[in-house]
C-alpha positions in Angstrom: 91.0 98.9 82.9 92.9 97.2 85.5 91.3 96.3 89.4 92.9 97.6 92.7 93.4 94.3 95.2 90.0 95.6 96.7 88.0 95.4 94.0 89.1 92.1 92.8 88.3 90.6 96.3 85.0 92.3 96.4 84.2 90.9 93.2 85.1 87.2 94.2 83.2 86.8 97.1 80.0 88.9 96.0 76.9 86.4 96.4 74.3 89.6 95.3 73.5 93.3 95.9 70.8 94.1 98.3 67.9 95.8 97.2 69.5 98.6 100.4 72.3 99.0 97.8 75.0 96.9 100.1 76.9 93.7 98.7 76.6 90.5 100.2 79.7 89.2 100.8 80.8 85.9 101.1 83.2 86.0 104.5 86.1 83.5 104.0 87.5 83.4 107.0 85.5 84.1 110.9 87.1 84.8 113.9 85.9 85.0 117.2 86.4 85.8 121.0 85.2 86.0 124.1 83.9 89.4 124.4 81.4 90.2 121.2 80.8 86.0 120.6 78.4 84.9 123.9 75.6 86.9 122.6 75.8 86.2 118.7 75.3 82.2 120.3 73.2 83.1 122.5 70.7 84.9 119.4 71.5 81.5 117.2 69.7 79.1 119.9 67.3 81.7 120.1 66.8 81.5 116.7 66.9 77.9 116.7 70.1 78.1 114.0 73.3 76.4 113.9 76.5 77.7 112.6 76.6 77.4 109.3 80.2 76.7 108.0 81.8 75.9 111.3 85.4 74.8 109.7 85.6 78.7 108.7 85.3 80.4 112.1 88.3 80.0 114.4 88.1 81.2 118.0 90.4 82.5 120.4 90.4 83.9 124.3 92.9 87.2 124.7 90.6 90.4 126.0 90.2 89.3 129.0 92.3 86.4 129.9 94.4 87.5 133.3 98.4 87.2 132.4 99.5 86.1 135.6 98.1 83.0 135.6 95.7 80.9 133.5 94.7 78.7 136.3 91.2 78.3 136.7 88.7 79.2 138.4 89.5 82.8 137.3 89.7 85.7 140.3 87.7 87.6 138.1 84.0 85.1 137.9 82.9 87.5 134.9 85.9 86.7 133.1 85.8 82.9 133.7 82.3 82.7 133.0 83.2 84.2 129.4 85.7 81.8 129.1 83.7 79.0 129.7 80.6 80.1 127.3 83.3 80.3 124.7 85.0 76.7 125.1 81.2 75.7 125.7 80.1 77.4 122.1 83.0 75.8 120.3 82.7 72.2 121.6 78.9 72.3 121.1 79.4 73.5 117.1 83.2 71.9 116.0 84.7 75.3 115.8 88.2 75.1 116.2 89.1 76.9 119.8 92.6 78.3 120.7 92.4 77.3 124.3 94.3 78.6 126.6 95.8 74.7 127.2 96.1 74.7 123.4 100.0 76.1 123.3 98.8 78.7 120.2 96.3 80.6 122.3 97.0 84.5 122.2 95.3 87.6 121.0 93.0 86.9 117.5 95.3 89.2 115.2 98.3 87.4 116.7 97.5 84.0 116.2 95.4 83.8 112.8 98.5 85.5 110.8 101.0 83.0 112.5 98.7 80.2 111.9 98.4 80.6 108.6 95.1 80.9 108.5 94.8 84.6 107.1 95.9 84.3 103.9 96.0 86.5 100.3 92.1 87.3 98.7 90.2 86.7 101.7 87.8 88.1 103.5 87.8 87.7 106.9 85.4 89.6 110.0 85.7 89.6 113.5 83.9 91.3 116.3 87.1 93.2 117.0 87.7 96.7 115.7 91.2 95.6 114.6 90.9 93.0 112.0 92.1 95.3 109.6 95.7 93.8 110.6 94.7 90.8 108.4 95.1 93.3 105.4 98.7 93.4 105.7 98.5 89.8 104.0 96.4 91.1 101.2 93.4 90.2 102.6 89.8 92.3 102.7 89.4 92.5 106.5 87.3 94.2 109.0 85.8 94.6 112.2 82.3 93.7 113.3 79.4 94.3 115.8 78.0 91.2 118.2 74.5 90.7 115.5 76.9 90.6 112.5 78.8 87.9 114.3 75.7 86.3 114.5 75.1 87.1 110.7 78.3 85.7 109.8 77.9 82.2 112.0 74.4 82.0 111.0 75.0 82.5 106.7 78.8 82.6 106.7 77.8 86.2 104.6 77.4 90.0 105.7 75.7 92.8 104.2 78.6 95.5 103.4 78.6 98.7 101.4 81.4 99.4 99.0 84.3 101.4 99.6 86.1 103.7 97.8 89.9 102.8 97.8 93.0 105.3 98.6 96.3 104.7 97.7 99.1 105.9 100.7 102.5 105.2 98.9 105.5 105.8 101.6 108.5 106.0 100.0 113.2 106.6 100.2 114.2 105.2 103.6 113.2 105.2 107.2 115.9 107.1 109.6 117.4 105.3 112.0 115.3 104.3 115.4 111.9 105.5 112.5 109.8 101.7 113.0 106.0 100.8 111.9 104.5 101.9 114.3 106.0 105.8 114.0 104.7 105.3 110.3 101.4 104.2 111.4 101.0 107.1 113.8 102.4 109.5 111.2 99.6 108.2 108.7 97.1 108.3 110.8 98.0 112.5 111.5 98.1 113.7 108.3 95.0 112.2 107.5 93.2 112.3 110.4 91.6 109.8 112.5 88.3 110.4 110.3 90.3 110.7 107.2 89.7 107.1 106.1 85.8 107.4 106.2 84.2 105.7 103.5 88.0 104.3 102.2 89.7 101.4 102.4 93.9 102.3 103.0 95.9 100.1 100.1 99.4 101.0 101.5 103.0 100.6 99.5 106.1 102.2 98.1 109.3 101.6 98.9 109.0 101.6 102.7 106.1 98.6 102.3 107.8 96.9 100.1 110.8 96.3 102.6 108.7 95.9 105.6 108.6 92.3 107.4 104.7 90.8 107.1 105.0 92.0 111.3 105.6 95.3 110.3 103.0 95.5 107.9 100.5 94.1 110.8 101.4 97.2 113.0 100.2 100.0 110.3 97.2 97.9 108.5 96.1 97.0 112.3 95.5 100.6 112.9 93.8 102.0 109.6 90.9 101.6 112.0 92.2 104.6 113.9 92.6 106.8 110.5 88.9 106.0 110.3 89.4 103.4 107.3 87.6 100.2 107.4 89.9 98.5 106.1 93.9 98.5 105.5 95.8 96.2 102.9 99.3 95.7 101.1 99.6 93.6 98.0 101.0 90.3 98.5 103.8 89.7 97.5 106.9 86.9 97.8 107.7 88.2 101.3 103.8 87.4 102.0 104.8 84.1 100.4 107.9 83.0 102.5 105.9 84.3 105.8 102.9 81.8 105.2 105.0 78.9 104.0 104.9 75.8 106.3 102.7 77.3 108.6 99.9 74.7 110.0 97.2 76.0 108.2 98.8 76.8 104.9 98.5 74.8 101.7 100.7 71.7 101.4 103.5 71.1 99.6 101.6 69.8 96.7 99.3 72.5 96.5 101.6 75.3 97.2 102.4 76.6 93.7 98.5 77.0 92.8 97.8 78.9 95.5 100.5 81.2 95.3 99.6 81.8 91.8 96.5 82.6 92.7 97.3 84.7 95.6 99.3 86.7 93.2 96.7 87.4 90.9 94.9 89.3 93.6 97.5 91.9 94.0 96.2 95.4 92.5 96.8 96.0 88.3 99.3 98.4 87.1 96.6 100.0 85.4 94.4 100.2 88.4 92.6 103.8 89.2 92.7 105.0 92.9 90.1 107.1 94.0 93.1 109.0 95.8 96.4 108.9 96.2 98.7 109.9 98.9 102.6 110.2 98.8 104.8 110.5 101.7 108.2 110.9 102.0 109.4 108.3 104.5 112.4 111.1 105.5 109.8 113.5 107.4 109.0 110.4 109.5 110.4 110.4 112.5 110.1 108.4 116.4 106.6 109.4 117.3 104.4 109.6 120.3 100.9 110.6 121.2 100.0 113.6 123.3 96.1 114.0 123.8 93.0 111.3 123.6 93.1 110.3 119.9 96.1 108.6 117.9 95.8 111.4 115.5 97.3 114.0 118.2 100.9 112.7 117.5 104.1 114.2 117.2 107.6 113.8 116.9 109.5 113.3 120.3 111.9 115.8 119.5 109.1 118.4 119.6 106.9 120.3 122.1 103.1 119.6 122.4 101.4 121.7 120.2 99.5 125.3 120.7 95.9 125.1 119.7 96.3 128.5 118.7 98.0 127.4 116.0 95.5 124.8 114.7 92.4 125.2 113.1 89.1 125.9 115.0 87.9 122.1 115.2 91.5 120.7 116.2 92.0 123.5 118.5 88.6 122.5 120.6 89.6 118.7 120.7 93.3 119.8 121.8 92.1 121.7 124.4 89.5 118.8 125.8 92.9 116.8 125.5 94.7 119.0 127.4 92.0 119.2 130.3 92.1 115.5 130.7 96.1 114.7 129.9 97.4 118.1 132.0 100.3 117.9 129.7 101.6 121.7 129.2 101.1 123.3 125.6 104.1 124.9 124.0 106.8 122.5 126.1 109.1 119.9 124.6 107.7 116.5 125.0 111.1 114.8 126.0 111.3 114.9 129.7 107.4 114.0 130.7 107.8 111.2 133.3 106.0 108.2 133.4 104.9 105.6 135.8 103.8 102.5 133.4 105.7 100.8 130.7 103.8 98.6 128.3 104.9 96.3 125.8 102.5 94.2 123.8 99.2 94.1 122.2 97.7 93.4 118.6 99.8 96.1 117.3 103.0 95.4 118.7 102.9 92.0 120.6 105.0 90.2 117.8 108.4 88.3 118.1 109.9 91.5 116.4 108.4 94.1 118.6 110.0 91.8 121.5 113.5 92.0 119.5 113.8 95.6 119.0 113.0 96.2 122.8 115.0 93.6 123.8 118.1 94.9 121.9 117.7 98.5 124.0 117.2 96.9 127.0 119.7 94.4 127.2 122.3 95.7 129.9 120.1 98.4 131.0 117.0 98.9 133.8 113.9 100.0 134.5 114.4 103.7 136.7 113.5 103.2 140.4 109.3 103.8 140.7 108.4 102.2 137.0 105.7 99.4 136.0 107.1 97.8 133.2 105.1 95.2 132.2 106.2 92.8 128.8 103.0 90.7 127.6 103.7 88.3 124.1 100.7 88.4 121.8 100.3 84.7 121.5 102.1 81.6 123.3 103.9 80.3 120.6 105.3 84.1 120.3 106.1 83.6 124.1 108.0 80.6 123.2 110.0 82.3 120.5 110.9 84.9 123.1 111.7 81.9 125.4 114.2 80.5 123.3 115.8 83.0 121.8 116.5 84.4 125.9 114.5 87.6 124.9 112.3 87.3 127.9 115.7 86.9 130.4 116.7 90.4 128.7 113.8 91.7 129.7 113.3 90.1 133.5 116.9 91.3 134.4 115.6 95.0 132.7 113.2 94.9 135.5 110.0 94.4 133.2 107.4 91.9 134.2 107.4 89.1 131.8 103.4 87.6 131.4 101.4 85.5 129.7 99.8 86.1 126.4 97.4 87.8 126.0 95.4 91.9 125.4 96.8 92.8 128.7 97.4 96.3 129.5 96.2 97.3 125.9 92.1 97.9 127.1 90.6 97.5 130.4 89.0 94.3 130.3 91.7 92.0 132.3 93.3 92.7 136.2 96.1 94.8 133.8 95.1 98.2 134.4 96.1 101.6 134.9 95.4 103.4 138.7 94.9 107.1 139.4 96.5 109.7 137.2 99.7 107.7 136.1 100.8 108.4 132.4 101.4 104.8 131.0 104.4 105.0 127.8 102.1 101.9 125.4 103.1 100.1 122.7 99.1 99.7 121.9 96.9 101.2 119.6 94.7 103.6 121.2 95.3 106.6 123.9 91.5 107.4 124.8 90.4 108.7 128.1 89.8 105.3 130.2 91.1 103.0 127.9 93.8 101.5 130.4 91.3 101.3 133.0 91.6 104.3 135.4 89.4 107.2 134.1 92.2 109.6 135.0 94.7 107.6 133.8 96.8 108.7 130.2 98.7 106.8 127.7 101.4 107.9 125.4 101.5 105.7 122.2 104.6 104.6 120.8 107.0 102.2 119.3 108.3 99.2 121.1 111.9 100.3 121.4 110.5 103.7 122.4 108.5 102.2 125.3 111.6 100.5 126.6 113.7 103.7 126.2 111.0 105.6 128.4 110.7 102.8 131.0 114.6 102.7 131.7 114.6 107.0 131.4 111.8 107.0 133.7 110.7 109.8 131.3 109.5 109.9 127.2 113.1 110.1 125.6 114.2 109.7 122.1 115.0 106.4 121.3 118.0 107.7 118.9 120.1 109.4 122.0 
């Protein structure tokens, strides 16, 4: 009997089984930042342990680097001071640091893709709750807590229990204005944000197979969300041609091995699923999020839902929704105003994101009384932009162009929400706080839907 990608992975980098049941795994690839890292260090020296396989972990600053200015001293001393520990942890154990002088620094699922570094059969950890984005490259990745980190720098392994493996096949053609992210949000509400419990999301069909390796980032970054610990696609020669002559890729004369074996990872024909999911990629359509979870999502050609018509346990978490967004049941969605535009994040801070909302924008503008903000996900990302004139398209829009970096995405840099405004995101996650004002509310959505809001003034279908 054939192995899914999963199981193969599993398999290869299994040092034992605990006696609590759980695998140790061997972790391939380490990332780090600023946030969950200072106290996993901090534990080590307690310890009196060093890292063990340094030239595995790679570190990078992004949650809460300011994207005005890099300049330092920081405004914000808590910020700086995390900043410093970080640079100060690297230099003192050779682990290779993105700094922010560095010209690749930029959010952790930004840069490790574009580096090359992710790569096909990992796996990789990282004390961020997104590192299921390195999946898209057929890799076995997922988030952490601050004592694995330590684990993980300490053994360069982490206890992990098995999961059982679902197969979401999306399949025909995406309708015009229909991007990743509206797939991704789609997913994640007809299964639920705890859907994926105890499952790890091997998505393909059709739809995959087409999809650009930044388009497969966007829906394997937010598995998390559908409650799945970790989300994969097969690789495949589109994962090949993406990795090619990136800095930390094999060379030349090594390339053909490791493709080879790369391939060999990608899930048997005669592999058994513990489920399987078909969708039709017709019934997808431009999506945005109405209440405080990713899963309460619809189409922005519809009204927000009734909790009459759901069932019991949806109907009691719509209504909390409801008390916090104010958004009014049973009316279209179209036509709710906004105040914030962001574009960015680990979801959809990519050259591409920055294309599509480019191509809306250019020879339009912001409506009178919108933040727009525009925030690349890494710096060489902001020099693509740079060259290619995308962030001129989006200056003369009215946006704000910044630095690299989480931004606006959570609320641990100066890019925050204030007060009640309703803030039209290209990010991942729409729960109460999460831009930084406890009364402000974010509307998830595609890139090209974000910039159709900001020049609207209001949510809007892309399409019209």
């Amino acid at each position: 009997m054939g192995k899914t990608l999963f199981q193969k992975v599993w398999d290869a980098h299994t040092v034992t089984v605990l006696p609590s049941g759980r695998t140790q795994l061997f972790i391939e690839t380490h990332y780090i930042h600023e946030v969950t890292s200072p106290q996993a260090f901090g534990m080590l020296r307690d310890l009196g342990l060093k890292v063990a396989h340094p030239e595995r972990t790679f570190a990078n600053v992004d949650h809460v680097i300011p994207t005005t200015s890099t300049v330092e001293p920081f405004k914000d001393e808590v910020a700086q001071a995390m900043l410093s520990e970080l640079r100060k942890n690297c230099q003192e154990n050779g682990i290779k640091f993105f700094d922010t002088r560095s010209g690749c620094q930029g959010i952790v699922h930004v840069v490790g893709p574009e580096q090359g570094i992710t790569q096909p059969g990992q796996t990789i950890c990282c004390g961020d709750s997104h590192t299921a984005t390195h999946g898209a490259f057929g890799a076995v990745s997922f988030g952490i807590g601050t004592t694995q980190v330590r684990d993980v720098l300490a053994t360069q392994t982490l206890g992990f229990s098995p999961l059982k493996v679902r197969r979401i096949n999306v399949n025909g053609r995406l309708g015009t204005g229909v991007t990743a992210k509206d797939v991704a949000l789609h997913l994640i509400r007809l299964l639920g944000v705890a859907g994926g419990i105890g499952f790890a999301y091997e998505y393909g069909g059709e739809v995959f197979d087409r999809f650009s390796m930044e388009e497969r980032m966007t829906v394997c970054n937010m598995a998390i969300e559908g409650g799945a610990r970790v989300g994969y696609v097969n690789p495949d020669e589109t994962t090949f041609a993406y990795l090619k002559g990136r800095p930390y890729a094999p060379s030349a004369d090594k390339w053909e091995a490791a493709v080879a074996r790369w391939r060999s990872y990608a899930s048997d024909p005669d592999c058994v699923y513990d489920d399987i999911v078909n969708v039709d990629a017709a019934t997808i359509a431009p999506t945005v999020t109405w209440g405080i979870t990713p899963a309460q999502n619809a189409p922005i050609t519809g009204t927000f839902p009734l909790p009459e018509t759901m069932t019991d346990e949806e109907a009691a978490i719509a209504r909390e929704a409801y008390a916090y967004t104010r958004f009014p049941a049973g009316t279209p969605i179209a036509g709710t105003a906004i105040d914030v535009a962001f574009i960015g994040s680990c979801t959809n801070g990519r050259l591409s994101d920055f294309e599509a909302a480019a191509s809306y924008l250019k020879g339009r503008h912001v409506a009178p009384g919108v933040k727009a903000i525009a925030a690349p996900g890494s710096q060489v990302v902001a020099r693509q932009c740079i060259e290619r004139g995308i962030d001129k398209i989006f200056i003369d829009a009215g946006f704000e162009w910044r630095l690299a970096g989480c931004s606006m995405c959570l609320a641990m840099n100066p890019d925050k929400l204030e007060g009640d405004q309703i803030c039209a995101s290209s990010s991942n996650r729409n729960f109460k706080g999460r831009q930084g004002s406890p009364t402000g509310r974010t509307v998830l959505m595609s890139p090209t839907m974000v910039a159709a809001a900001a020049v609207a003034g209001r949510l809007v279908d892309c399409r019209l």
